[in-house]
C-alpha positions as CSV (number, residue, x, y, z in Angstrom):
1,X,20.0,24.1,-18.1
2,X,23.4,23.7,-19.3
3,X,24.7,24.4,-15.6
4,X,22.1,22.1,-13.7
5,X,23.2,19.1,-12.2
6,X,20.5,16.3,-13.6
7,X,19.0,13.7,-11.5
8,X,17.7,10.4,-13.1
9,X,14.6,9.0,-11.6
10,X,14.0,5.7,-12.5
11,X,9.7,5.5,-11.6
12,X,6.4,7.6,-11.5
13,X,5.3,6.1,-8.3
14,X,4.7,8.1,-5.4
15,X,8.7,7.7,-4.1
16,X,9.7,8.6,-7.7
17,X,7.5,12.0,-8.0
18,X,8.2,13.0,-4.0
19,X,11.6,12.5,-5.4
20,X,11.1,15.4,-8.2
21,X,8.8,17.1,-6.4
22,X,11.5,18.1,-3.8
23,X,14.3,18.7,-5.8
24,X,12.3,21.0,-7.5
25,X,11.0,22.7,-4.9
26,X,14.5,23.0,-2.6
27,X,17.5,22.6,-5.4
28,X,18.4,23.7,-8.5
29,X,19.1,19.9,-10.1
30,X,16.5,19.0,-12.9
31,X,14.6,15.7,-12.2
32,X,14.4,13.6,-14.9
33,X,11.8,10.5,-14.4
34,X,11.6,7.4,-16.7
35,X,8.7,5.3,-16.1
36,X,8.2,2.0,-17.9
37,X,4.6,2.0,-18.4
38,X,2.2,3.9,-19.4
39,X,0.5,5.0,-15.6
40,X,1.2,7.8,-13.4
41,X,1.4,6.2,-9.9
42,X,3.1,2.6,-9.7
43,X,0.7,0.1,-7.6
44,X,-1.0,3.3,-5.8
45,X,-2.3,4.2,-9.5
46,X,-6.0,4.0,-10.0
47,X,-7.6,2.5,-13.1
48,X,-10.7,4.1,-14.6
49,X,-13.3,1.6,-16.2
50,X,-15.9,2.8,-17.9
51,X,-16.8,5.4,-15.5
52,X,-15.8,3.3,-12.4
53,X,-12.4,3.9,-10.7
54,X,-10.4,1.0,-9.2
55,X,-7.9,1.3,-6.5
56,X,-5.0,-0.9,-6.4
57,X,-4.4,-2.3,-3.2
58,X,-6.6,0.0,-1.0
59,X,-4.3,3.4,0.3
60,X,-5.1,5.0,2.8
61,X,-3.9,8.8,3.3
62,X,-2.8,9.4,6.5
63,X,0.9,9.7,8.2
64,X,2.1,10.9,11.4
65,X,5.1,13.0,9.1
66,X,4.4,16.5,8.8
67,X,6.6,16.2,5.7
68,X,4.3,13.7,3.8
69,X,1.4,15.3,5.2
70,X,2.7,18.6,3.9
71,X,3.0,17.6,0.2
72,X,-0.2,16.1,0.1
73,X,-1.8,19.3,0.6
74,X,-0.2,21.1,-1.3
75,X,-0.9,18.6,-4.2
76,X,-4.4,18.2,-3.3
77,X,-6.5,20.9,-0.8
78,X,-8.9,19.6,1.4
79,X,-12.3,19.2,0.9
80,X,-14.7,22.5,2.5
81,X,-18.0,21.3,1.7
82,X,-19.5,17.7,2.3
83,X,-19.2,15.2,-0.7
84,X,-22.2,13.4,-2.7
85,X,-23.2,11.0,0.0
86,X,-22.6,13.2,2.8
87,X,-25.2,15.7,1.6
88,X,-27.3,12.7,1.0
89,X,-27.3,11.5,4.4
90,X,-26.6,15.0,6.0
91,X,-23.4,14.5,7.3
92,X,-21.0,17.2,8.3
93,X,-17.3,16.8,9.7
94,X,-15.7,19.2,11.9
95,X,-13.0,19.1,10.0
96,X,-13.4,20.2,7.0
97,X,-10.6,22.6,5.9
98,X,-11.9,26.9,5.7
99,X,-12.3,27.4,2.5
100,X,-11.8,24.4,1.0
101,X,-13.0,23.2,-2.5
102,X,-16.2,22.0,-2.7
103,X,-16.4,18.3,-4.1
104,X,-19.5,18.8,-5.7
105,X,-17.4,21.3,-8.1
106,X,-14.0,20.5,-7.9
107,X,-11.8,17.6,-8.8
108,X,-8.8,18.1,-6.9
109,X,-9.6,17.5,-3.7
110,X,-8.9,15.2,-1.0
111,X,-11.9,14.1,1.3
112,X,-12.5,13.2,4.5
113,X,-13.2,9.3,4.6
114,X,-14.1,7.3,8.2
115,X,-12.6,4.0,8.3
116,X,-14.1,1.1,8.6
117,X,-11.9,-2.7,9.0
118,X,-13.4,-5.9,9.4
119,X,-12.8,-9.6,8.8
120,X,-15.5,-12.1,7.3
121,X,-14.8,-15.4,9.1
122,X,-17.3,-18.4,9.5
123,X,-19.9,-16.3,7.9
124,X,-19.7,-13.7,10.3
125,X,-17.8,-10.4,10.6
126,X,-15.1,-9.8,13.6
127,X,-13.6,-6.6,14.7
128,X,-10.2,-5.5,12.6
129,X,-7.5,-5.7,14.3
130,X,-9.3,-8.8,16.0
131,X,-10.2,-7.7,19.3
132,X,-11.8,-9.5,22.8
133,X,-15.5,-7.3,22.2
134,X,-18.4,-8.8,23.7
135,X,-19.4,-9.3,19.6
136,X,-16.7,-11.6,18.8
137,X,-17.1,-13.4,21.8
138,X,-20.4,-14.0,20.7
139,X,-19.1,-14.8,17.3
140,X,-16.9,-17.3,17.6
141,X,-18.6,-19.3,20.2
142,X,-17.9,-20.6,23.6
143,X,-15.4,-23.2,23.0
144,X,-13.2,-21.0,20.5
145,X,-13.1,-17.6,23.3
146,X,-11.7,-19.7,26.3
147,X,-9.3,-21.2,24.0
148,X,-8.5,-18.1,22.6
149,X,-8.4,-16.4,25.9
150,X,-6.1,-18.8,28.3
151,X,-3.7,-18.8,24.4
152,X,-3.6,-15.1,25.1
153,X,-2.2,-15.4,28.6
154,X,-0.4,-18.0,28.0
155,X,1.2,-15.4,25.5
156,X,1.9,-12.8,27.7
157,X,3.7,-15.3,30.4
158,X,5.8,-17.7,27.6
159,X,7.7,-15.5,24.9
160,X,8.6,-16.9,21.8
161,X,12.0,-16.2,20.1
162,X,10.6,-13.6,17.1
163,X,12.9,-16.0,14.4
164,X,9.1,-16.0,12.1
165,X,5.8,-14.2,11.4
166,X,4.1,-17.2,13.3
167,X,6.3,-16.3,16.3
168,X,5.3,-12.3,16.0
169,X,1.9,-12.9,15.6
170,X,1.3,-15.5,18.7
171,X,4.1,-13.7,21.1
172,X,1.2,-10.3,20.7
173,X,-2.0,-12.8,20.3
174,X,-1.7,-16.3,21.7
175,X,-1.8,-19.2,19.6
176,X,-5.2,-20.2,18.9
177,X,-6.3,-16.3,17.8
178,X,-3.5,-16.9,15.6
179,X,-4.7,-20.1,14.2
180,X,-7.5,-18.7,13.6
181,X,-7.1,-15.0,12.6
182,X,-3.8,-15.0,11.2
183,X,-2.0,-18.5,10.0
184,X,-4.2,-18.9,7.1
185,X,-4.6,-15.8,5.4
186,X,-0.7,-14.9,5.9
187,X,-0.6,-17.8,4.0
188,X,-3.4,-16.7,1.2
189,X,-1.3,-13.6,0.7
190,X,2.5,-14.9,0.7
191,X,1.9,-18.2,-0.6
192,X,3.9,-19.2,2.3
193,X,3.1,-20.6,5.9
194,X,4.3,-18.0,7.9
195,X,6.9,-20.0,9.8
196,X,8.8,-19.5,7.0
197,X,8.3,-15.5,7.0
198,X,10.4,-12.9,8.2
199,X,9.3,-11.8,11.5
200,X,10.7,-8.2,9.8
201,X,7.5,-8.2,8.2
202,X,5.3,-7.9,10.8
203,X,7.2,-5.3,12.5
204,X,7.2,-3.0,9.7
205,X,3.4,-3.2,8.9
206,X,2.0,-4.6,13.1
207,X,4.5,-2.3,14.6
208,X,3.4,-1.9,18.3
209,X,-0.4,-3.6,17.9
210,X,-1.4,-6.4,20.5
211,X,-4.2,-7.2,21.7
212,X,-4.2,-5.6,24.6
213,X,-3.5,-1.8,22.7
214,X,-7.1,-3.3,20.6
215,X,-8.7,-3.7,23.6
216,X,-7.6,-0.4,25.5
217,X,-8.0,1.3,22.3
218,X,-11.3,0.3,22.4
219,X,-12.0,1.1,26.1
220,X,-10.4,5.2,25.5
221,X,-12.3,6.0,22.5
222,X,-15.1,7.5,24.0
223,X,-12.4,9.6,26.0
224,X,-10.4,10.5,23.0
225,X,-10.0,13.5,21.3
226,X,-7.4,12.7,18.8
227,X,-6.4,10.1,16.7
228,X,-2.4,11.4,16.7
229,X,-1.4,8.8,19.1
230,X,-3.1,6.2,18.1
231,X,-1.1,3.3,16.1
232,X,-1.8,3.4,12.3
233,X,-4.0,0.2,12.6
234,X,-6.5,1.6,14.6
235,X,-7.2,4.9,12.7
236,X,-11.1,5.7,11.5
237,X,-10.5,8.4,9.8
238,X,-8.7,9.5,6.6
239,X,-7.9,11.7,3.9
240,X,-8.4,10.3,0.3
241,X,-8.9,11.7,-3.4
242,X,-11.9,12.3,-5.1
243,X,-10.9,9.7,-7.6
244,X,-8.2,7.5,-6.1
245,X,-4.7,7.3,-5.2
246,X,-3.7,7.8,-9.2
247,X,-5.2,11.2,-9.2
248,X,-2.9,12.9,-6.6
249,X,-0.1,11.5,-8.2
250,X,-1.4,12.5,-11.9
251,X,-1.5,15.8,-9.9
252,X,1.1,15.8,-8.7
253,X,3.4,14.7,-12.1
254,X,1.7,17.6,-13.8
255,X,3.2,20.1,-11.2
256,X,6.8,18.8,-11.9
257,X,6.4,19.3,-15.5
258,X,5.2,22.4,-14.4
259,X,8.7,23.3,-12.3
260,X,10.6,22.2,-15.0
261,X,10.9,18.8,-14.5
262,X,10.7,15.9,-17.3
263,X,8.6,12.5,-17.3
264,X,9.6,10.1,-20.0
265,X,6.5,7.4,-20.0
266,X,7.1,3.6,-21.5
267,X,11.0,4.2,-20.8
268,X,12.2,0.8,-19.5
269,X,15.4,0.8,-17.8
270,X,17.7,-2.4,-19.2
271,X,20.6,-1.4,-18.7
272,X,22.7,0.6,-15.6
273,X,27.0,1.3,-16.7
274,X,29.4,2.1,-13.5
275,X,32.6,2.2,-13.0
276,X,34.0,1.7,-9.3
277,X,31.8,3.5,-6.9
278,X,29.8,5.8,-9.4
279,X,26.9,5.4,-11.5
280,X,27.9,6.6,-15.1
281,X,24.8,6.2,-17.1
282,X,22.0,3.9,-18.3
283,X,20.0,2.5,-21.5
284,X,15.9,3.0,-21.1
285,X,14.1,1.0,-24.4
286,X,11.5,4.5,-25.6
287,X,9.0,2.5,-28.7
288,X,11.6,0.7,-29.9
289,X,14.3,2.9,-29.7
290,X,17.4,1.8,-27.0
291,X,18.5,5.5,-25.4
292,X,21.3,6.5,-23.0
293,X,21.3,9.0,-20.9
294,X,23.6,10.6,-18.1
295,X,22.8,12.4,-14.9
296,X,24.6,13.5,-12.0
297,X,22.4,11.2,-9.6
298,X,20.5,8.6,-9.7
299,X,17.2,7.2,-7.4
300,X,15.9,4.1,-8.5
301,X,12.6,2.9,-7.4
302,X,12.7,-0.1,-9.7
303,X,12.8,-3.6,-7.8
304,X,16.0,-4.7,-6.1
305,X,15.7,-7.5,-8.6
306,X,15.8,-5.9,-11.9
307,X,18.1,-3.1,-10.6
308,X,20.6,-5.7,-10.2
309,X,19.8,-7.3,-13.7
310,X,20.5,-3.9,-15.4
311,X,23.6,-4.0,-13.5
312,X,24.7,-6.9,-14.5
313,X,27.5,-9.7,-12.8
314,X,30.5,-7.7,-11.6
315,X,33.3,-9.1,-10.2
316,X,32.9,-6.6,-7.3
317,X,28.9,-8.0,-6.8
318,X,28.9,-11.5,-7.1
319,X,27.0,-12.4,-3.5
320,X,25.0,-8.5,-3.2
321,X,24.3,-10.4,-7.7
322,X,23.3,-13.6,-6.2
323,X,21.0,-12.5,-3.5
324,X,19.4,-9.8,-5.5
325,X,18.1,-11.9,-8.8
326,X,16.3,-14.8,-6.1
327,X,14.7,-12.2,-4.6
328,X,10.9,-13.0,-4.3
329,X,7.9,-10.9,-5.3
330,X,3.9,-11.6,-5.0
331,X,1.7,-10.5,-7.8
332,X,-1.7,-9.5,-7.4
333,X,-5.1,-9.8,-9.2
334,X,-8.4,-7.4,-8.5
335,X,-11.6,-8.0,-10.4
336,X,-13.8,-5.2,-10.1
337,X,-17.3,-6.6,-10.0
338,X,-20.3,-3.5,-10.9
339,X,-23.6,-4.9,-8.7
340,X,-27.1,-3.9,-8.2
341,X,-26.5,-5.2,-4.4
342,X,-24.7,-7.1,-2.4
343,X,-26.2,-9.8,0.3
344,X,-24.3,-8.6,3.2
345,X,-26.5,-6.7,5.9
346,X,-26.0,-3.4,7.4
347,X,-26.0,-4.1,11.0
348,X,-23.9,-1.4,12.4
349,X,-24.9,1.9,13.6
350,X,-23.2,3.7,10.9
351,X,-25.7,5.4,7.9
352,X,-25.0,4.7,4.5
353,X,-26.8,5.0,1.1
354,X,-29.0,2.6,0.6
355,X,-28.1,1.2,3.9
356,X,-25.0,-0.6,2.4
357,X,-22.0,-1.8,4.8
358,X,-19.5,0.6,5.7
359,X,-16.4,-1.3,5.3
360,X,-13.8,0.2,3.3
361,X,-12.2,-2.8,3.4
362,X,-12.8,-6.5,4.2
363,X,-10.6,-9.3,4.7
364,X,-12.3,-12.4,3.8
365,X,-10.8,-15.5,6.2
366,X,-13.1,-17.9,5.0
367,X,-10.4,-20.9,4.2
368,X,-12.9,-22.4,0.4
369,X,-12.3,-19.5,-1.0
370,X,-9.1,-17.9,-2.6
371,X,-10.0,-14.4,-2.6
372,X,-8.0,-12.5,0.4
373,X,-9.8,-9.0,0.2
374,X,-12.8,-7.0,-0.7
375,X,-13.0,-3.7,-1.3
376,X,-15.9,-1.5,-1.3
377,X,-14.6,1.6,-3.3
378,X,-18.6,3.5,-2.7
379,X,-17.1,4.1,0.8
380,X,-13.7,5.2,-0.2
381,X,-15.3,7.7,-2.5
382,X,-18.8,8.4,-3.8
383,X,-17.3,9.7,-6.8
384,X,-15.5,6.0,-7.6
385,X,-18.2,4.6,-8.9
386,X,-20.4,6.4,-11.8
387,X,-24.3,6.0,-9.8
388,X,-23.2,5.4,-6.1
389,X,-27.1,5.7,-5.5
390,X,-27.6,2.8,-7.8
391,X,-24.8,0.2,-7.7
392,X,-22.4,-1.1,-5.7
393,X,-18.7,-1.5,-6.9
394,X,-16.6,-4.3,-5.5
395,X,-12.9,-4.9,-5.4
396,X,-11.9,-8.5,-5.4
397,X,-8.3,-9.3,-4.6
398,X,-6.2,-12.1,-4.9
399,X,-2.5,-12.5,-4.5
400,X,-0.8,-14.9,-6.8
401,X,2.7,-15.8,-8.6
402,X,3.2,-14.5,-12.5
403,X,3.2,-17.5,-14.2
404,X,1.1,-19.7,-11.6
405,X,-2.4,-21.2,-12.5
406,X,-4.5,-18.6,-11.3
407,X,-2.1,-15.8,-13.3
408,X,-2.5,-17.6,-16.5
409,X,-6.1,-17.9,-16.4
410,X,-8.2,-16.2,-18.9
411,X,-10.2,-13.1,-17.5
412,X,-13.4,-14.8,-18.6
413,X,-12.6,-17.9,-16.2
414,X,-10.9,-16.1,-13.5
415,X,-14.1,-14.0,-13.4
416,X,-16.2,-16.3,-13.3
417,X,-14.3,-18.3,-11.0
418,X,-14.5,-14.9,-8.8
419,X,-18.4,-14.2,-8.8
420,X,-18.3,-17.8,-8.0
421,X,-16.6,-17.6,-4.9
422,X,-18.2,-14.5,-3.6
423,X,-21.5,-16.0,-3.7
424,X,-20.6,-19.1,-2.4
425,X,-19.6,-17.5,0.6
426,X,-23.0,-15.3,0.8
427,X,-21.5,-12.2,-0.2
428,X,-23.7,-11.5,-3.7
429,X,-26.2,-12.8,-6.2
430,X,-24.7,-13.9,-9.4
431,X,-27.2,-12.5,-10.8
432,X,-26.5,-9.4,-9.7
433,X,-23.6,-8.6,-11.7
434,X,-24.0,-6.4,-14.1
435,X,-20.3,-5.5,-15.2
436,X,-16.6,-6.8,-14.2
437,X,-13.2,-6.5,-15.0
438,X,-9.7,-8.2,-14.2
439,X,-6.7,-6.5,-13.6
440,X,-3.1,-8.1,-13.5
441,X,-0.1,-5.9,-11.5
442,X,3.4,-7.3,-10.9
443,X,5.4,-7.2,-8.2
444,X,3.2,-5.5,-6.1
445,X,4.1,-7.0,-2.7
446,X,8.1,-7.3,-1.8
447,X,8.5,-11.0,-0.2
448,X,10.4,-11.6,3.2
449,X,11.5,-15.0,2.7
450,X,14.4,-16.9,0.4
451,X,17.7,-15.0,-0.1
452,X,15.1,-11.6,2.0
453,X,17.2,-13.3,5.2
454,X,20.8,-12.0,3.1
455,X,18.9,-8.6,2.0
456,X,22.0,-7.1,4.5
457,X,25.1,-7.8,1.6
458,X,22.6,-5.9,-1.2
459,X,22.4,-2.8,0.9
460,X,26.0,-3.0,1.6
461,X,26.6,-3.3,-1.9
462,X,24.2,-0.3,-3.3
463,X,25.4,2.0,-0.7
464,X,28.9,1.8,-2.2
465,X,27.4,3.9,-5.3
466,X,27.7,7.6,-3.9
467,X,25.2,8.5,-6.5
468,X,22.7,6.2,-6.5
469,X,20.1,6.1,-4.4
470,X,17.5,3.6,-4.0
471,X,13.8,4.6,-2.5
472,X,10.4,3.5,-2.3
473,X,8.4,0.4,-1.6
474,X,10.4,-1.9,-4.5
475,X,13.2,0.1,-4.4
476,X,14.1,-0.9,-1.1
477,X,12.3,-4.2,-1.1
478,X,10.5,-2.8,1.6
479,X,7.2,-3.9,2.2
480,X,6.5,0.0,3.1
481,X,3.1,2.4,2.7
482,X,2.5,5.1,0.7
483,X,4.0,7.8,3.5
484,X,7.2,6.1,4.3
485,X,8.0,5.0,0.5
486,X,7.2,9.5,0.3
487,X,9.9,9.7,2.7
488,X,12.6,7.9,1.2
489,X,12.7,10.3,-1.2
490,X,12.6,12.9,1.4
491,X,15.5,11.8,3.0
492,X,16.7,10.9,-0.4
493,X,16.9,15.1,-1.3
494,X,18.3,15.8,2.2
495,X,21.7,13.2,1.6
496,X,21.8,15.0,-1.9
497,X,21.4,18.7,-0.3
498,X,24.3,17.2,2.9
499,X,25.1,14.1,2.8
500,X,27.4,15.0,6.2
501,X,24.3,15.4,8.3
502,X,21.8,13.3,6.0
503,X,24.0,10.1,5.1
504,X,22.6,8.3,2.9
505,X,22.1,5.3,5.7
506,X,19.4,7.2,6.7
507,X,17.5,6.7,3.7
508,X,17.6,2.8,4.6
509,X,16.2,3.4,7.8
510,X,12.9,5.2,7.0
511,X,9.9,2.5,8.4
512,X,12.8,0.9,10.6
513,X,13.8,3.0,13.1
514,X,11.6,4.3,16.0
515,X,11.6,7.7,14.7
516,X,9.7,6.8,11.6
517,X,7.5,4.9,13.0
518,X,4.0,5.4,12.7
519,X,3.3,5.7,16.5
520,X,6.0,8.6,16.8
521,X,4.5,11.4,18.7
C-alpha cells in the first residue's frame, strides 16, 4: 500500500464506482471514494419504502458501448429463467442468457424489460417519440394533423438557425407538433421556455431523431431483426435490475471494497488546495470531523458548481470562478403513490397482470397539471413493488427549484396536491390510495441556459489541473445517461494509464462526438 499511487474519488454514483471499478481491475492505484451522503448510487440510486422500491428518474440499461455493457454483466448476470409476471402470463424471451440466475431465486440479476413510451395529452395517449400513426391522427383531430402536417414540410424546406431548443425541435418536427408536443413540457421540466435553452441540449439527449426516423422506424419493424442500429429513443427492450438502478451500484461498490478499494460514506468535500497546475489535497467534513487527505489523482463527479466553491477565487480563475458558481441546476420531486388501481385502460395488444397499462414511463402533457412524468415501476420490475398482483405503484415526478414554492411545501400538502392532480386528469381514484411518499433530490438535472453558454472557459480552466479529472453527469455538467456518465470514467482510467494516446480532452468528449453517440454502429 505504501507504494500505490492513490486516486481520490469524489462520488458513489455510477461515474464514481466505473471510476474504481477500473482502476481496480487494470492498475495498481487504490481508489479511494468519498460520497457525501449516505446512498450508494447518486440520482440512479433506488429508495426502498416499506417493501416498495422507487427509481429516481427512470434508467434504462442499455448502451451501444461494449465497455459499459461489459461491466454491467459482470456486476449483475443476466436473468435465465422468466421473472414473476412472466411465469404469470407465460412469457418467454429468446434472450435469456444460458445459464443465467433464476429471478425467482436470485437477487442479482438483471432482467429483460420491453419498453414501453407514451404521452398523455388531451386525455388521450400518443405514440413516444410522437409519430404520424394512423392513431394519433385520429387523436388529435382533423384540424390539429393538417396543421401539423403542412408545419412538418414546411420544416424540411425552411431550416432554422439551431441558436435554441425551440429551433432544434421545429427544424426535426415543424412548428405546430412542437407547439403541441414539445414547447410546454420543455418548459415543465426547465422552468424555462425553450427559446431560451441551449440547442446543446437536445443534441445530446434527441441526437439523430426526426420524425421521419419515427415514422420509418415504425414502417421496418416488422422487418427488423435487431435493435443495434436503432437510435436510443426508439428501443423496446432493455436490461434492468431486479430492484432498481441502486442495486447494481450497491453491487457493484461491494466488489471494490472487495479489490481493495475504500468508500468513505457522509464525507462532504468543502474544500479542494492546489498549487499551479496540480491538485494537492482536499478537506471532506466525516460526523463532524474536518479530514484531509492526499492522493496522487483526483476525479470529481461533484457539480461544476460546488467543485468550483471548494476551489475557491484564485487569481488564476476568476472568469472559469464566475461562470462556474451561476451555473444552474433543476431539482426534482417523485411521490410514490401505492394503489389498488389506476383508471387508465389497457387498450394495447400487450398482456399484463391484471390487464394494467404497459408503460414504463408516461409523460403527462396535459398543461393544468404540474406533474411532468409517471412512472409505473410494476413494469420496470415485478419485484419493485411488494404484491405486484395486488397494487399498483406509481411514480409521480415533478421538476422544481430548491427553495421555490413547490420545494418548500410540506409532504402532506405536496401529496395531496399530487393525488389531486392525477385524478383530476383521470388517471386514479383518490380513494384508491392506500400509501405514498415524497422524495426530495438536488441537482438532479444539469441546466443549459445562464452562464451554460460560457461552460467553454470552465473546461479550459479544469483541464489545466493534470491530475484532476472531472466525469459523470454533474461532473461535467452534462446532461448525460447512465452509459456515457460510465464512460467518462472509462476514458478517465485510459488518460491515467496514457495520457499520450488518451488525453485527457477525450474525456470531455464522451456523449459529444459522433463516436460516442448512441447511434454508432
Amino acid at each position: 500500500m505504501e507504494n500505490k499511487k492513490t486516486a481520490i474519488i469524489i462520488g458513489a454514483g455510477p461515474a464514481g464506482l466505473t471510476a474504481a471499478y477500473e482502476l481496480l481491475k487494470k492498475t495498481d492505484i487504490h481508489p479511494i471514494i468519498l460520497e457525501g451522503s449516505s446512498t450508494i448510487g447518486g440520482i440512479s440510486q433506488t429508495v426502498a419504502y416499506k417493501g416498495n422500491h422507487i427509481d429516481i428518474g427512470g434508467h434504462r440499461f442499455f448502451s451501444k458501448s461494449e465497455e459499459v455493457n461489459q461491466i454491467w454483466s459482470e456486476v449483475m448476470p443476466l436473468q435465465g429463467a422468466p421473472a414473476a409476471d412472466d411465469l404469470i402470463l407465460n412469457r418467454i424471451n429468446e434472450h435469456y442468457a444460458k445459464d443465467g440466475p433464476n429471478p425467482e431465486n436470485d437477487d442479482v440479476v438483471m432482467l429483460i424489460r420491453h419498453r414501453v413510451s407514451r404521452i398523455l395529452y388531451l386525455h388521450k395517449f400518443f405514440d413516444y417519440p410522437i409519430s404520424l400513426s394512423t392513431k394519433t391522427l385520429k387523436s388529435m383531430g382533423f384540424s390539429r394533423t393538417m396543421r401539423a402536417g403542412f408545419g412538418y414540410l414546411g420544416s424540411m424546406v425552411h431550416k432554422r438557425k439551431e441558436d435554441s431548443l425551440e429551433n432544434f425541435y421545429i427544424n426535426r418536427f415543424g412548428k405546430p407538433l412542437y407547439g403541441m408536443f414539445f414547447e410546454k413540457y420543455t418548459e415543465k421540466v426547465w422552468g424555462r421556455h425553450p427559446s431560451e435553452i441551449d440547442a446543446s441540449w437536445g443534441a445530446q439527449r434527441v441526437k439523430g431523431l426526426s420524425l421521419w426516423k419515427t415514422l420509418t422506424h415504425a414502417l421496418a419493424k416488422p422487418f427488423r431483426r435487431s435493435s443495434k442500429h436503432v437510435e436510443t429513443s426508439l428501443i423496446e427492450e432493455f436490461f434492468y435490475p431486479k430492484k432498481g438502478p441502486g442495486q447494481l451500484y450497491e453491487v457493484m461498490a461491494q466488489k471494490v471494497i472487495a479489490l481493495g478499494g475504500e468508500i468513505i460514506m457522509r464525507a462532504e468535500v468543502v474544500k479542494i488546495e492546489a498549487n499551479k497546475n496540480e491538485i494537492t489535497g482536499l478537506v471532506y467534513e466525516h460526523e463532524g470531523e474536518a479530514i484531509k487527505i492526499t492522493g496522487d489523482y483526483y476525479i470529481s463527479s461533484m457539480p461544476l458548481k460546488d467543485l468550483f466553491l471548494a476551489l475557491g477565487e484564485r487569481e488564476d480563475n476568476h472568469n472559469p470562478y464566475e461562470v462556474a458558481t451561476h451555473l444552474v441546476y433543476r431539482d426534482f420531486i417523485t411521490v410514490g403513490l401505492l394503489l389498488n388501481k389506476i383508471l387508465l385502460k389497457n387498450e394495447t395488444n400487450i398482456k399484463t397482470i391484471n390487464n394494467l397499462i404497459p408503460d414504463t414511463w408516461i409523460y403527462v402533457q396535459e398543461e393544468d397539471v404540474n406533474v411532468g412524468r409517471l412512472q409505473i415501476f410494476n413494469n420496470w420490475s415485478p419485484y419493485m413493488v411488494d404484491d405486484f398482483q395486488k397494487h399498483v405503484w406509481l411514480g409521480m415526478e415533478y421538476f422544481v427549484n430548491e427553495g421555490d414554492a413547490m420545494w418548500e411545501m410540506k409532504d402532506k400538502d405536496f401529496i395531496a396536491m399530487a393525488i389531486d392532480e392525477l385524478a383530476r386528469i383521470k388517471v386514479i381514484n383518490p380513494e384508491d390510495v392506500i400509501d405514498s411518499v415524497r422524495i426530495k433530490i438536488k441537482k438532479a438535472y444539469p441546466a443549459y441556459f445562464d452562464t451554460y453558454k460560457d461552460i467553454d472557459v470552465v473546461i479550459d480552466y479544469l483541464n489545466t489541473f493534470t491530475n484532476l479529472f472531472c466525469i459523470g453527469r454533474n461532473g461535467q455538467h452534462r446532461y448525460n445517461n447512465m452509459d456515457h456518465s460510465m464512460l467518462t470514467a472509462i476514458e478517465t482510467v485510459k488518460s491515467i494509464q496514457d495520457p499520450i494516446n488518451f488525453p485527457k480532452e477525450n474525456i470531455w468528449k464522451v456523449n459529444t462526438e459522433k463516436e460516442y453517440h448512441e447511434e454508432k454502429k
